[in-house]
C-alpha positions as CSV (number, residue, x, y, z in Angstrom):
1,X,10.0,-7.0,-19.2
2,X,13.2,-5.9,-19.2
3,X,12.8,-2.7,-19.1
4,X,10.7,-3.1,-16.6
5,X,12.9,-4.5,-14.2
6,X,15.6,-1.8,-15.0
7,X,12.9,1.0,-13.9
8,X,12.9,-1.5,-10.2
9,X,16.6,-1.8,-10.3
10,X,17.0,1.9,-10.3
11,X,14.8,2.9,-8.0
12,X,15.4,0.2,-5.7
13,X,19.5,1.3,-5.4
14,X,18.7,5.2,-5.4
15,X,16.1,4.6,-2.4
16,X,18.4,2.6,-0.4
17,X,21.2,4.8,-1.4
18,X,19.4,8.2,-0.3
19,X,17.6,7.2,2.8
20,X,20.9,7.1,4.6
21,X,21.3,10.9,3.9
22,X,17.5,11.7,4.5
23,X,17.5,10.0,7.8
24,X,20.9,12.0,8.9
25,X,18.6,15.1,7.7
26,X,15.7,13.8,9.9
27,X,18.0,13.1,13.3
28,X,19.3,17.1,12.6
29,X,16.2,18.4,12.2
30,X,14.2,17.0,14.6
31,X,11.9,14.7,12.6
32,X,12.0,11.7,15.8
33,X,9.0,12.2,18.2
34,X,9.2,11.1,22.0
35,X,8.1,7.2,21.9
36,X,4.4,7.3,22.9
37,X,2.4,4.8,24.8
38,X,1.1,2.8,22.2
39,X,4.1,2.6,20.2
40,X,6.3,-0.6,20.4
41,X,9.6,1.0,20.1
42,X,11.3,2.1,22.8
43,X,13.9,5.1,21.8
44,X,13.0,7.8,19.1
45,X,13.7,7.1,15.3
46,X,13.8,9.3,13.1
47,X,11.0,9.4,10.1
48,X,10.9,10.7,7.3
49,X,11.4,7.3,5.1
50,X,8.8,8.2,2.7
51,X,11.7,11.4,1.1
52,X,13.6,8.6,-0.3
53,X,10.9,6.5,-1.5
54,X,10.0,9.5,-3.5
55,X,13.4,10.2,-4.4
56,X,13.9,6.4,-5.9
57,X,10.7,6.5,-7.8
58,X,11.7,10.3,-9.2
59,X,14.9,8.1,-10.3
60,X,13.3,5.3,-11.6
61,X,10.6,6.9,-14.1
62,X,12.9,9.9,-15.2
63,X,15.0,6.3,-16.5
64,X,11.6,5.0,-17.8
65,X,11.8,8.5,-20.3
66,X,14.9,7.4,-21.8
67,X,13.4,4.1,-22.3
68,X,12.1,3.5,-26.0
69,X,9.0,1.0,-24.8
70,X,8.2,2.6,-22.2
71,X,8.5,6.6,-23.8
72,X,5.2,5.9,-24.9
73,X,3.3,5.9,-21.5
74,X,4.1,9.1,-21.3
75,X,2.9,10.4,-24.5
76,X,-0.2,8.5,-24.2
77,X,-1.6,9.5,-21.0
78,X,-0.5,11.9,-18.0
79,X,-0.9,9.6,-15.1
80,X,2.3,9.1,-14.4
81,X,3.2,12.1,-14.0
82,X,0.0,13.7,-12.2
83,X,0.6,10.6,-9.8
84,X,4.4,11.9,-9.7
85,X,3.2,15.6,-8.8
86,X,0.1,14.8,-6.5
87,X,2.8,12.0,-4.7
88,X,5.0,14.7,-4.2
89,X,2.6,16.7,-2.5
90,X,1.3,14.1,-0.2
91,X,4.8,13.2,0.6
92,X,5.7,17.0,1.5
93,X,2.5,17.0,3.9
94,X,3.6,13.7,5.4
95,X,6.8,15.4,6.5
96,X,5.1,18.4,7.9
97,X,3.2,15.9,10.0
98,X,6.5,13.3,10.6
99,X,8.3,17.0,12.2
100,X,4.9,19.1,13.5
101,X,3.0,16.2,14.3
102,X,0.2,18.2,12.4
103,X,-3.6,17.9,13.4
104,X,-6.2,15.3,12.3
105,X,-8.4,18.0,10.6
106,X,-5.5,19.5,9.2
107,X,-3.9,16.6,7.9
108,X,-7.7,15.4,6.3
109,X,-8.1,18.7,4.5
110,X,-4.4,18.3,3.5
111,X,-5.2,14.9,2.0
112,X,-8.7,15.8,0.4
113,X,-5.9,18.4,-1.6
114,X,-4.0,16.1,-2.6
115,X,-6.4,14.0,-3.8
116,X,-8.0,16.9,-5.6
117,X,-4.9,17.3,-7.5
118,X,-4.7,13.7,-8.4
119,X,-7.9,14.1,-10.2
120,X,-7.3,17.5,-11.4
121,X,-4.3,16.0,-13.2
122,X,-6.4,13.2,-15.2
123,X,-6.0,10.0,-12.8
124,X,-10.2,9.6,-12.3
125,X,-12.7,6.9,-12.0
126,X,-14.6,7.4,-15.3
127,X,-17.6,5.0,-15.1
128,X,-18.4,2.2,-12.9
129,X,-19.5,-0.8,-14.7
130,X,-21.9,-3.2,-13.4
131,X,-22.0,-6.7,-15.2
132,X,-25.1,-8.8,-15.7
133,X,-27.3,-6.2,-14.7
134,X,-29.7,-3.8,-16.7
135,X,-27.7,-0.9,-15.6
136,X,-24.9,-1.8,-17.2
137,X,-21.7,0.6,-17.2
138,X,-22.5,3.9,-15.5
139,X,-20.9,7.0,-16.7
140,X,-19.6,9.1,-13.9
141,X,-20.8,12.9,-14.4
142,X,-17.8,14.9,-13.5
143,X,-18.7,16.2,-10.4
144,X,-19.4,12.9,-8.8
145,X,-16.4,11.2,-10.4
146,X,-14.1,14.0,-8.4
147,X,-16.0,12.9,-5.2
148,X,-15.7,9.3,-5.5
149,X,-12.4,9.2,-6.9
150,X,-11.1,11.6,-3.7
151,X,-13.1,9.7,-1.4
152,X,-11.6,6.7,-2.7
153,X,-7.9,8.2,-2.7
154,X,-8.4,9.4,0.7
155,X,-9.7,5.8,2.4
156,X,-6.6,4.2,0.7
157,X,-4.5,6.9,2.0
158,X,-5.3,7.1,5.9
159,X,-5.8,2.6,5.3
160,X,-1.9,2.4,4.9
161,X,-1.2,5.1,7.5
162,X,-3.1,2.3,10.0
163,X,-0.9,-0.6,9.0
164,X,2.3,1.1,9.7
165,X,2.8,-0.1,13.2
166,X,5.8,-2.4,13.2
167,X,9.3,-2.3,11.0
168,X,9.1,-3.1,7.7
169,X,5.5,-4.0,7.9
170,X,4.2,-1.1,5.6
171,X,7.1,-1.8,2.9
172,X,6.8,-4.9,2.9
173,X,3.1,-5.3,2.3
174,X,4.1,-2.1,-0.1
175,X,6.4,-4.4,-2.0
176,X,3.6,-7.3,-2.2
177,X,0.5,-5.2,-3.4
178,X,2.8,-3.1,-5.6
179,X,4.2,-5.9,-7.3
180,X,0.5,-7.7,-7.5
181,X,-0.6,-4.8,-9.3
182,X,2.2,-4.9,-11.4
183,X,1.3,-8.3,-12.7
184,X,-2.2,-7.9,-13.0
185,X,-1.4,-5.2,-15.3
186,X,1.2,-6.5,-17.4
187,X,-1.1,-9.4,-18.2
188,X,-3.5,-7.1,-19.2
189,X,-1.8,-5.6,-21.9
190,X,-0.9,-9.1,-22.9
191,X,-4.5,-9.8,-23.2
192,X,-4.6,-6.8,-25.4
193,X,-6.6,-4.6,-22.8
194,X,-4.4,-1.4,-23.6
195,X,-0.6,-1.9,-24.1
196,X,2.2,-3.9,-21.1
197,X,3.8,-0.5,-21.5
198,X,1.4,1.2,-19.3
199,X,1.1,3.5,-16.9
200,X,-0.5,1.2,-14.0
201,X,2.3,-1.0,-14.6
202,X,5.3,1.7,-14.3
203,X,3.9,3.0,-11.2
204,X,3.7,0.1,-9.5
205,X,7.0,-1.3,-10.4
206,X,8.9,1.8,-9.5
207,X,7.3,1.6,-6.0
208,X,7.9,-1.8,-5.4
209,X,11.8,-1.4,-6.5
210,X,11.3,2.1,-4.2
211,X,10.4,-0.2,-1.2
212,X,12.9,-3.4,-1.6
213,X,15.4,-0.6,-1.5
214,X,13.9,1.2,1.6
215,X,13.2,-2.5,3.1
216,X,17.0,-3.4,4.6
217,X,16.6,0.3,6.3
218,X,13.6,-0.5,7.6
219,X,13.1,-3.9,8.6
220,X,13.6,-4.8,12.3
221,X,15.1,-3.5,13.9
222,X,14.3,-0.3,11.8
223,X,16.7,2.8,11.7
224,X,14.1,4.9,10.1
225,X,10.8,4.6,10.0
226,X,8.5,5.2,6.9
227,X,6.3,8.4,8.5
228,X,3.2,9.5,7.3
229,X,5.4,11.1,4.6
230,X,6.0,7.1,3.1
231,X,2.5,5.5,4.3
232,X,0.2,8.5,2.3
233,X,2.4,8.0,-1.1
234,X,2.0,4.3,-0.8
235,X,-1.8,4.7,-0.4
236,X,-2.1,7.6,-3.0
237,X,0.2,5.5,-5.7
238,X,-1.6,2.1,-5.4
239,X,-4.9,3.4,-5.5
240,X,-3.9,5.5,-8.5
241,X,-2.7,3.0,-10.5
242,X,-5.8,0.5,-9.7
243,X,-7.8,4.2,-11.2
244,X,-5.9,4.2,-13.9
245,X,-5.8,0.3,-14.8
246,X,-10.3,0.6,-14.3
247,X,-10.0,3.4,-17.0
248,X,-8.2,1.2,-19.6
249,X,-10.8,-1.4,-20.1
250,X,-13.5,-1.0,-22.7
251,X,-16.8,-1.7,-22.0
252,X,-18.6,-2.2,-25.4
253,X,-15.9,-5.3,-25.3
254,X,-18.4,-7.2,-22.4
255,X,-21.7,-8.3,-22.4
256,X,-21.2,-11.1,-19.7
257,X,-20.7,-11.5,-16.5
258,X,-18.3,-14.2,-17.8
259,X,-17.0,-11.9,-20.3
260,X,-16.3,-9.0,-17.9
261,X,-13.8,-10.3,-15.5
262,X,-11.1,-7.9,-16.7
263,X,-13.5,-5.4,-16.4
264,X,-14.1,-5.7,-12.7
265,X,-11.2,-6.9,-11.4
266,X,-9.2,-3.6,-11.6
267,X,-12.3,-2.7,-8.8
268,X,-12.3,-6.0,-6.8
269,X,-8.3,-6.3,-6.8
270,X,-8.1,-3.2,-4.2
271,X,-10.4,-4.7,-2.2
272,X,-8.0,-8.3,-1.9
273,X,-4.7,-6.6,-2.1
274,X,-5.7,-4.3,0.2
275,X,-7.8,-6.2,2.6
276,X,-5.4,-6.2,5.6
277,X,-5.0,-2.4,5.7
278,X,-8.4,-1.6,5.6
279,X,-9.8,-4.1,7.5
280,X,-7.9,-2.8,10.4
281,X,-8.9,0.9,9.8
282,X,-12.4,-0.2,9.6
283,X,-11.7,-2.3,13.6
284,X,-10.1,0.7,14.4
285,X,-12.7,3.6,13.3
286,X,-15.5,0.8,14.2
287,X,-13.9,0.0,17.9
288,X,-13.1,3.8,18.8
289,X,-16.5,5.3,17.5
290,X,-18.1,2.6,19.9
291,X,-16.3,4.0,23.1
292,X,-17.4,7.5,21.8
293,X,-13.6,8.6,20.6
294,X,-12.4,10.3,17.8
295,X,-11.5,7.2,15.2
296,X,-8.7,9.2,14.0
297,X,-7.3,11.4,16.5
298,X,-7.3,8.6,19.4
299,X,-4.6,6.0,18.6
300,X,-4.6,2.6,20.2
301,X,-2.9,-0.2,20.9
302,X,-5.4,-2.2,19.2
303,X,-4.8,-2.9,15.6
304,X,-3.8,-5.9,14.3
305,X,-0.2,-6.2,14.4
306,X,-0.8,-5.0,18.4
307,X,-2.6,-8.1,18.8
308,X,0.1,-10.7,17.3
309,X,2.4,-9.3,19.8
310,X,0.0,-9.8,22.6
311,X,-0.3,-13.5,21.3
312,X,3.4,-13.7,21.8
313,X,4.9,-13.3,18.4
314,X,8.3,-11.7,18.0
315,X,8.1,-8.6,15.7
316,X,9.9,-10.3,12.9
317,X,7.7,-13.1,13.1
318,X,4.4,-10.7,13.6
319,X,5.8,-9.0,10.1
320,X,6.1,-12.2,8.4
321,X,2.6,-13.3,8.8
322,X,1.3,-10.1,7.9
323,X,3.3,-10.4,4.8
324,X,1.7,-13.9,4.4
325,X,-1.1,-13.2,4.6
326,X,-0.8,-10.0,2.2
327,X,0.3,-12.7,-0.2
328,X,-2.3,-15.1,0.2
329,X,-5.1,-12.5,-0.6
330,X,-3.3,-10.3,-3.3
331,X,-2.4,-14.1,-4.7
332,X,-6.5,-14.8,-5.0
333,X,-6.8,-11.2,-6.3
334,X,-4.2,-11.4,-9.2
335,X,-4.8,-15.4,-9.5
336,X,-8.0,-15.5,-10.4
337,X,-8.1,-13.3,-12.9
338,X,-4.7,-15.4,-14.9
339,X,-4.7,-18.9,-13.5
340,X,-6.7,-21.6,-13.4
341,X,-9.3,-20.7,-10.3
342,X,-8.8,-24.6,-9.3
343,X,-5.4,-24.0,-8.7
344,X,-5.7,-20.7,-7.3
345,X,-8.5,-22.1,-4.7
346,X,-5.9,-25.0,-3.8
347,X,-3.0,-23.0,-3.1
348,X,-4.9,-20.3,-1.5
349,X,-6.1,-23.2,0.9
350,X,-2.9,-24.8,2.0
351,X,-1.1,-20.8,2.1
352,X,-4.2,-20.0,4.5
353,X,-3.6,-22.9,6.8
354,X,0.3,-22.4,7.3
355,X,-0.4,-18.8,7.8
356,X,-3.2,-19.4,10.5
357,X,-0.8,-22.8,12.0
358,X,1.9,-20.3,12.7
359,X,-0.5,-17.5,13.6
360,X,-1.7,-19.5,16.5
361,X,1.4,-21.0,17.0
362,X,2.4,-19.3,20.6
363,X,-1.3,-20.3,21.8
364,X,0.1,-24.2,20.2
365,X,2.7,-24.4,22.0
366,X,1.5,-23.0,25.4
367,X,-1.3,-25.4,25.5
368,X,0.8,-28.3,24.6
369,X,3.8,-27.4,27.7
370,X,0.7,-26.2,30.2
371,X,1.6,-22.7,30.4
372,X,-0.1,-19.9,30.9
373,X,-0.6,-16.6,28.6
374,X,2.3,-14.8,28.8
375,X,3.7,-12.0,27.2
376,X,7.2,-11.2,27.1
377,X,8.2,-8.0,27.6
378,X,11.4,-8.4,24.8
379,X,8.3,-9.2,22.0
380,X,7.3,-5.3,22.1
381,X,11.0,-3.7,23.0
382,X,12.9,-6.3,20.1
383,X,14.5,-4.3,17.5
384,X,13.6,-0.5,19.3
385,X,9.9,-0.9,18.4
C-alpha cells in the first residue's frame, strides 16, 4: 500500500505543479473559447487541464518502474502502458478540440481511433460471463471483442465529456470512481484473484492522485478548466482499467451465481460508479433525439448539474451533491462486493436521504418562508461559471 500511495503522491504534486504552466500555454495560445449560451461561466478560461493530468500520471507510473512491487505489473501485462499510449492520444485530440473546437464527426472517428488503439495494445473484453445460466462464460471471437470493447470505450468516453459542466465537478467525481476502482481492485488481489500489484489498481491510483492535484486548480471558482483533453482520458482510463480488472478473473473458479460475484462485479461496478455520467448522456441523447436534434452536436442547458442550479443551488453546493451522490453509488458498487451487504444497504439508505434532504433543500426552504421559485442570477455567474 505504500507504494501505492507514493505512485498518488507523485502524481498528485507533478499535476498540480504543471497545470500552472499548461494553463499559461493555453491563455497564449488561444485554448479559451468565447463563453457560450449554455455555459455557466461568464468570462473565457482557458482549457486544456487534461495536459497536466497526463503529465502527473506520466510522473507517477514512470515512479511505479523504479518500484520493486509494483515492477512487476509491467512485466506481466502491457495495459498500463497501452492505456499510457492510447491516453496520450485521446488527450492530444482533446486539445485539438479544446483550441479548433473540432467537429462532432470528427471528434467520433477520432475517438473510435483511440479506442482502436486501446485494444490494439492488449486492454480487451475477452469473454463475457453469464452466471447461473446454461450459457455460461462466452468467449469473445476477436472481431466482436474489438467492437464491443470500442463501443464500450467510446460510451464511457463521450459519458464523462457530458458531466463536465461545472468546476471541479468532472475531477472530483474522477477522484471518487478512480479511487473506487482502486479499492475494488486491491481487494481483489487480496482475495487472490490475480496479484494487489496490478495494473487496474496502478491506473486508477495514478489518476486519482492526477486529479486531487488538478482539483485546487479547478474547483470553483476554476482557473482552468479540464477540456475535452481531461474529460476523454478520464473516460478512456476508467473504463480501461474496469477491462482489464474483467480480464483477471477466472472462470473455471465459479459455478454459482453465489460463487461468481467477483466475477461480475468488474461488469456491474461501471455501471454504479459511473451511473451519474451516463445517466445524463442517456437524458441528454434521449431528450435531444425527441425534439429531432443532433444528441451530440446540439448542447443544452439541460443536464443535470443545469438543473441544481435552476433549483437554486450555489455551484459549490451543486458540486458537492454530485459528489455525494457519486459516493453513495460507487459506495454500493465497491461495498457489496467487500462488506457486509447489511451494512452496505444501511448506510447507503441514510447517505441517500442526506443527499436528497439537501438536494431539495432550496425547494425546503422556499415552501417553509412562502416564497416563490426564484433563481438568482449570482448561482450561474458564482466563481466565473
Amino acid at each position: 500500500m505504500r507504494e501505492y500511495l507514493l505512485v498518488l503522491s507523485v502524481a498528485s504534486i507533478v499535476t498540480f505543479l504543471t497545470t500552472p504552466i499548461v494553463r499559461w500555454v493555453a491563455v497564449r495560445w488561444g485554448a479559451m473559447p468565447e463563453v457560450r449560451d449554455r455555459d455557466v461561466h461568464t468570462i473565457p478560461i482557458p482549457r486544456l487541464g487534461g495536459v497536466g493530468v497526463y503529465l502527473g500520471m506520466c510522473a507517477g507510473v514512470y515512479v511505479a518502474r523504479a518500484l520493486p512491487r509494483l515492477q512487476g505489473t509491467f512485466l506481466d501485462s502491457s495495459e498500463t502502458t497501452a492505456v499510457l499510449l492510447a491516453g496520450g492520444m485521446i488527450c492530444a485530440l482533446g486539445v485539438l478540440d479544446d483550441r479548433f473546437d473540432l467537429e462532432p464527426l470528427t471528434k467520433l472517428v477520432g475517438q473510435i481511433a483511440c479506442a482502436g488503439a486501446l485494444v490494439l495494445l492488449g486492454v480487451q473484453l475477452a469473454f463475457i460471463f453469464i452466471p447461473g445460466s446454461s450459457l455460461g462464460t462466452i468467449s469473445l471471437d476477436p472481431n466482436t471483442s474489438f467492437l464491443l470493447t470500442t463501443v464500450v470505450t467510446v460510451a464511457a468516453v463521450n459519458a464523462m465529456n457530458f458531466i463536465d459542466g461545472l468546476d471541479g465537478l468532472l475531477t472530483g467525481v474522477a477522484v471518487i470512481t478512480a479511487l473506487g476502482f482502486f479499492v475494488y481492485s486491491y481487494w481483489l488481489g487480496r482475495q487472490g484473484y490475480g496479484d494487489v500489484f496490478s495494473s487496474p489498481a496502478l491506473l486508477t491510483v495514478v489518476l486519482a492522485g492526477a486529479c486531487i492535484g488538478f482539483l485546487p486548480h479547478n474547483f470553483n471558482p476554476a482557473r482552468i478548466f479540464l477540456g475535452d483533453s481531461g474529460s476523454m482520458l478520464i473516460g478512456l482510463v476508467l473504463v480501461a482499467a474496469a477491462i482489464s480488472t474483467t480480464s483477471r478473473t477466472d472462470t473455471q473458479t465459479f459455478s454459482t451465481l453465489g460463487t461468481a460475484v467477483p466475477l461480475i462485479m468488474p461488469l456491474v461496478m461501471p455501471l454504479a460508479v459511473l451511473a451519474i455520467p451516463l445517466l445524463d448522456m442517456v437524458l441528454a441523447v434521449v431528450r435531444r433525439t425527441r425534439k429531432g436534434l443532433n444528441p451530440f452536436s446540439t448542447p443544452d442547458k439541460m443536464h443535470l448539474h443545469h438543473r441544481l442550479l435552476e433549483i437554486g443551488h450555489t455551484q459549490r453546493r451543486a458540486v458537492i451533491i454530485m459528489y455525494i451522490w457519486t459516493a453513495v453509488l460507487t459506495f454500493i458498487g465497491v461495498g457489496m462486493s467487500i462488506l457486509d451487504p447489511t451494512l452496505v444497504i444501511v448506510v447507503a439508505v441514510v447517505l441517500v436521504i442526506v443527499a436528497v434532504a439537501l438536494m431539495f433543500s432550496p425547494r425546503i426552504r422556499r415552501r417553509i418562508d412562502g416564497g416563490a421559485p426564484h433563481v438568482h442570477r449570482a448561482h450561474y455567474q458564482e466563481g466565473r461559471r
